[in-house]
C-alpha positions in Angstrom: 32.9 23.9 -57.4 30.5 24.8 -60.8 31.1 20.9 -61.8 30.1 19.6 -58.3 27.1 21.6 -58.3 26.2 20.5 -61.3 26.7 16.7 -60.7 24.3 17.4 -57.7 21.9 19.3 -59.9 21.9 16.4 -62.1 21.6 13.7 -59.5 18.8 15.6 -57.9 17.0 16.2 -61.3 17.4 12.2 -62.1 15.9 11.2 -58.6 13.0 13.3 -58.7 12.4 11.6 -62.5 12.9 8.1 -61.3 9.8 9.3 -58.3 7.5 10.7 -61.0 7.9 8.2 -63.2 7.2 5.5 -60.5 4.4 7.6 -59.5 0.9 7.6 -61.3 -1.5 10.7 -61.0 -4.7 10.3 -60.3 -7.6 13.0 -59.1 -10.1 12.1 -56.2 -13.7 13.7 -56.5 -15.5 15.2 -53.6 -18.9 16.8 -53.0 -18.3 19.0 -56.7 -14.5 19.3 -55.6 -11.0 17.3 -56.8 -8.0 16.4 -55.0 -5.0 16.0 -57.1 -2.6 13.2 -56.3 0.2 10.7 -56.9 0.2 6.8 -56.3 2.4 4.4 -56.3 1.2 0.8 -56.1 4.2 -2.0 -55.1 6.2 -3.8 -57.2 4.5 -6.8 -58.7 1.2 -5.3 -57.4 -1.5 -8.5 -56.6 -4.8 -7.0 -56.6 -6.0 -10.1 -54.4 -3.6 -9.0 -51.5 -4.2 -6.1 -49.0 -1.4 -3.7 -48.4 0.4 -0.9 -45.5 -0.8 1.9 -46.9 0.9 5.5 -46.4 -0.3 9.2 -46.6 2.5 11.9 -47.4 1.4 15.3 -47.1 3.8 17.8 -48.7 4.5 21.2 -47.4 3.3 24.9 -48.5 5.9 25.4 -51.0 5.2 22.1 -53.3 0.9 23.9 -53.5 -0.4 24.1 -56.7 -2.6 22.4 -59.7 0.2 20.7 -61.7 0.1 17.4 -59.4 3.5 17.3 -59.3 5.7 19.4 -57.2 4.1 17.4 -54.1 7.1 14.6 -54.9 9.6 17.1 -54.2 10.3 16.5 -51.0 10.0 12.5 -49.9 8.9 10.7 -53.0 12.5 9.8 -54.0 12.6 7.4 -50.7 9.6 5.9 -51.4 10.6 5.1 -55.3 14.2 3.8 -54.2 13.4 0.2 -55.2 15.3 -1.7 -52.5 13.1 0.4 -50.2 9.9 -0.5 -52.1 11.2 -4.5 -52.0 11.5 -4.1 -48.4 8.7 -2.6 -47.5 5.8 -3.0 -50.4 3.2 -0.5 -49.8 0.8 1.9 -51.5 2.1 5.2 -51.1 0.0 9.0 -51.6 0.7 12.4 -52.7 -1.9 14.3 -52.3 -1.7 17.9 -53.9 -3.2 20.8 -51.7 -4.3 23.7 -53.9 -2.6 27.1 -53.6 -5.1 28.8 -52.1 -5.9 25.9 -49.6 -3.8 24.2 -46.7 -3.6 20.6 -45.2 -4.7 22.3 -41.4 -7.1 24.2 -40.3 -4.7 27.4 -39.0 -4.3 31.0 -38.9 -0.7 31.7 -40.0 0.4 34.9 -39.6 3.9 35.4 -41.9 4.4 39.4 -40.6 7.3 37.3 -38.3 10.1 34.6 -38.3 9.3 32.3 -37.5 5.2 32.4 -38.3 2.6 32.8 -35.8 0.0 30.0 -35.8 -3.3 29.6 -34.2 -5.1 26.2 -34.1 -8.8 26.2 -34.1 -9.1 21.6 -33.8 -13.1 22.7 -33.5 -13.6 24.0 -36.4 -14.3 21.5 -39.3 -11.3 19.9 -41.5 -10.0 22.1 -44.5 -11.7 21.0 -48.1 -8.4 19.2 -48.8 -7.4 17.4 -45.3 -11.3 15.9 -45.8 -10.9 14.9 -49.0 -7.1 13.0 -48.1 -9.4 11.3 -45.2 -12.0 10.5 -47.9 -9.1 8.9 -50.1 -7.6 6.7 -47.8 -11.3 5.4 -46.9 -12.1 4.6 -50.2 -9.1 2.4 -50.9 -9.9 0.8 -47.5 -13.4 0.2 -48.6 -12.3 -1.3 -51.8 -10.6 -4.1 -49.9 -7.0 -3.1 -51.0 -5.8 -1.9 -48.1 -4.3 -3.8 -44.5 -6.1 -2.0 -42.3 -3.6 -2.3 -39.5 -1.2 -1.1 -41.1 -2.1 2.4 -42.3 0.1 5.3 -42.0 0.7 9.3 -42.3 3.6 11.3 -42.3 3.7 15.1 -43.6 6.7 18.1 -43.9 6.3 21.9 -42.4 2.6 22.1 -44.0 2.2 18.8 -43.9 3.4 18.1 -41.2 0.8 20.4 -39.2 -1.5 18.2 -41.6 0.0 14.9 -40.0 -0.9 16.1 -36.4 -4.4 17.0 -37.6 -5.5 14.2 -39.8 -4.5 11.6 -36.2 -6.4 14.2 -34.5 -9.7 13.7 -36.0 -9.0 10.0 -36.8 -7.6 8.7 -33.9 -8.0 5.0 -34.7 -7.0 5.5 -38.7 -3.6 5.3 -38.1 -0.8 2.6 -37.0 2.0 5.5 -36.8 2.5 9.1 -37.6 5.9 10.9 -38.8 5.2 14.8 -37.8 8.9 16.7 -39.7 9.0 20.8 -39.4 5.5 20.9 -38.0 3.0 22.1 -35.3 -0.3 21.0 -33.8 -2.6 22.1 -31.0 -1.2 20.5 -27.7 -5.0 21.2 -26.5 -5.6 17.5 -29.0 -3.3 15.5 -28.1 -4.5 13.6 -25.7 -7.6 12.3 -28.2 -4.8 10.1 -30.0 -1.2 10.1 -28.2 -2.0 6.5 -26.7 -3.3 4.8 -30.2 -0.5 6.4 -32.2 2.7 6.3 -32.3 4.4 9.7 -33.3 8.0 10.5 -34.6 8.6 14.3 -34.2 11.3 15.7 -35.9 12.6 19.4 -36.6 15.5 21.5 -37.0 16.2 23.3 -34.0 17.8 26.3 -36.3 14.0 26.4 -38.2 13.4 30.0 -38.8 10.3 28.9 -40.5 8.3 26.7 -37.8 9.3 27.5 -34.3 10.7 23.5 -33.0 9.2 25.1 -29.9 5.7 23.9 -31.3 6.8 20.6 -31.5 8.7 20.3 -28.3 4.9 21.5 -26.8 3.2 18.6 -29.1 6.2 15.9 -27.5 5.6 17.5 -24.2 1.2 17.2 -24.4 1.9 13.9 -25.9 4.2 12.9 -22.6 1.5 14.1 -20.3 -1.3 12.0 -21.9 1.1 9.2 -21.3 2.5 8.3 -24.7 6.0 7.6 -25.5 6.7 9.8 -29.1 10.3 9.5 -30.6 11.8 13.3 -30.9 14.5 13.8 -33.1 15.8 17.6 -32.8 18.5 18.2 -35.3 21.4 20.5 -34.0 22.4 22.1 -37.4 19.3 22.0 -39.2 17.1 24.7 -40.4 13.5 24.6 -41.8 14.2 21.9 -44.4 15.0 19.2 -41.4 13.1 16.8 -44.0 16.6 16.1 -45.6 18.5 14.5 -42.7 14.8 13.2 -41.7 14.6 11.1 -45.1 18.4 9.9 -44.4 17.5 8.1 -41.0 18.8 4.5 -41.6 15.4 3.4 -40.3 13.2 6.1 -41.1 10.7 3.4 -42.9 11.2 0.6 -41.1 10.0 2.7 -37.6 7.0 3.3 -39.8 6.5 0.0 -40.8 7.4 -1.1 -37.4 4.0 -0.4 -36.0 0.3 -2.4 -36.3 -2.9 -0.7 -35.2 -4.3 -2.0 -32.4 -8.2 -2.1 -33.1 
């Protein structure tokens, strides 16, 4: 059993070096603040071509100022080169600050799972901006295929997914929502122009699945058709047999905006 655990350990360890390493870091500036983050530009980048470009927002736990920990959770699938062959793309982690958070909620952690309160009328966080700001500006340089943008997010992240459609509901060819929440009270701004995969654990003792069960559900009544993967066995981290779906990128990549 210690040897197994350490061949895991060690496989882990070498995948998350193989995503950093494929990653560059970078820092966005914004109206005297920063946003920390990680690129990855395709293989055999062409600076004369326009690419899919996608957003990953990382969860509450991967926080912080080292512009790292955000490829914990996701970048490893994104680095796997027959993946980046298949699908070339310029992919972003964006680091959210400790003390800062992708959505603009109340979250009250006295109880298991956490309370949240949504308040979509109150402006965007510093950092959610900024990630808008970010996108844009590689769109404005001309490097970007502006049909094909997309966002996908974990737990934090994943509340950040939801949001970021919600206050640009023609940004986005397709959104991947894992372990989240959003205000049902929204959805109908962007459920018909974007395509949404919703995925969660139904075991989460972190996020409730019941707040994504309500987001599929507002989503249905505004008359949009959002995949809705529950997994029977999984907990919080549903990100892990999210990231193993055969086609988790090619749904993704499935999907052209419609302007």
């Amino acid at each position: 059993m210690k040897t197994q655990l350490i061949v895991f350990l060690t496989l882990l360890y070498s995948g998350f070096t193989v995503a950093q390493e494929s990653f560059e870091p970078a820092v966005y500036h914004s109206e005297g603040d920063s946003l920390q983050y990680r690129i990855q530009y395709p293989l055999n980048y062409d600076e004369t071509k326009k690419y899919p470009l996608i957003l990953f927002m990382h969860g509450a736990g991967e926080r912080g100022s080292n512009n790292t920990s955000q490829l914990t959770h996701g970048a490893k699938l994104f680095a796997n080169t027959g993946n980046r062959n298949a699908f070339p793309a310029i992919v972003i982690f964006p680091q959210c600050p400790a003390d800062s958070y992708w959505a603009n909620v109340d979250v009250d952690r006295n109880s298991a799972p956490v309370g949240i309160t949504f308040h979509p009328d109150k402006k965007p966080t510093p950092h959610l901006r900024m990630a808008t700001e970010l996108v844009n500006s590689f769109i404005k340089d001309g490097k970007v295929d502006t049909t094909r943008v997309y966002v996908a997010g974990l737990s934090m992240g994943g509340m950040g997914t939801f949001e970021i459609v919600q206050r640009n509901p023609s940004l986005f060819a397709a959104a991947i929502a894992i372990c989240g929440a959003g205000s049902t009270e929204s959805a109908a701004k962007y459920a018909a122009s974007t395509p949404f995969w919703i995925i969660h654990g139904a075991k989460d003792d972190v996020v409730n699945p019941i707040y994504s069960i309500e987001m599929a559900h507002a989503m249905l009544k505004a008359g949009a058709t959002p995949r809705v993967t529950i997994y029977e066995h999984a907990n919080h981290n549903s990100w892990d047999p999210a990231f193993a779906e055969p086609d988790f990128l090619q749904w993704l990549f499935s999907h052209t905006q419609q302007n």
